[in-house]
N, C-alpha and C positions, 0 to 999 in steps of 0.2 A: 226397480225390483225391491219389494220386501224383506227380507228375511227371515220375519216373523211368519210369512204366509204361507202355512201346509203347502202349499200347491204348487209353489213356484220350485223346490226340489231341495231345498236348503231349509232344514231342522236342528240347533244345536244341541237341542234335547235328546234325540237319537241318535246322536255321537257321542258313545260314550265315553271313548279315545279322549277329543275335545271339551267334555265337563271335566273329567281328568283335570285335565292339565289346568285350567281355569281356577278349580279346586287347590292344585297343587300350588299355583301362582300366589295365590291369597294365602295360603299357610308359609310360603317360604317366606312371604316378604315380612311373614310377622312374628314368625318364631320357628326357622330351619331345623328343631331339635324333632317337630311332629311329623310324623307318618303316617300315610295313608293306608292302613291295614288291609280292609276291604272296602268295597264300594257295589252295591244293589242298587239295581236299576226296578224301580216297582211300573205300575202302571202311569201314576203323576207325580212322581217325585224319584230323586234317589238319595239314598241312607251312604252316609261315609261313616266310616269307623275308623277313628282318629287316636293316635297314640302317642306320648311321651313317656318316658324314663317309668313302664310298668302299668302308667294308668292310660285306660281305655274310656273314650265317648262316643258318642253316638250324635250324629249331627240327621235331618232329613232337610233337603233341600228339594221345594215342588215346582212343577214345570214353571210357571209363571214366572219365578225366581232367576233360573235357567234363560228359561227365552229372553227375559231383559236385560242379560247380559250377553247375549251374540255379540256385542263390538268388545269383549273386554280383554282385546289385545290393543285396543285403542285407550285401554283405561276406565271404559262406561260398564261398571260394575254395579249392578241391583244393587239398592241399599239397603232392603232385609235381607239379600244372602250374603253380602258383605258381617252385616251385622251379628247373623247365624252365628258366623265363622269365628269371627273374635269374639263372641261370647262363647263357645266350643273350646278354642282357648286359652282364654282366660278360667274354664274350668278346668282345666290341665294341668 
């Protein structure tokens, strides 16, 4: 079975809960002082709003990004949305 494959019933992309926390994992491991403000789900992507000590960014991470990382409780985390992230911030 896929995971990647609409059909078979498993989407990480449509689990917002699970980008969450994905999200969440990547920012704690690299700098625990950032908060996840809000987070928008668009049609191919969603927008986190990322915050430390007053300042605000704005991150968009798109499906493709997302879907490449369903195993990334195993570790296998996209290497543009990895890289989103720590450049997100690193502007912080």
């Amino acid at each position: 079975m896929n995971p990647l494959d609409r059909f078979d019933g498993y989407n990480i992309f449509d689990d917002k809960g699970e980008v969450k926390r994905l999200i969440e994992s990547l920012i704690q491991n690299k700098d625990p002082d950032v908060n996840i403000e809000r987070l928008r789900k668009l049609d191919f992507s969603y927008v986190f709003t990322l915050s430390k000590k007053g300042k605000i960014k704005e991150v968009e991470l798109v499906r493709s990004e997302i879907e490449a990382s369903w195993e990334w409780r195993k570790g296998n985390v996209d290497e543009a949305l990895q890289k989103k992230i720590e450049n997100t911030l690193f502007e912080l």
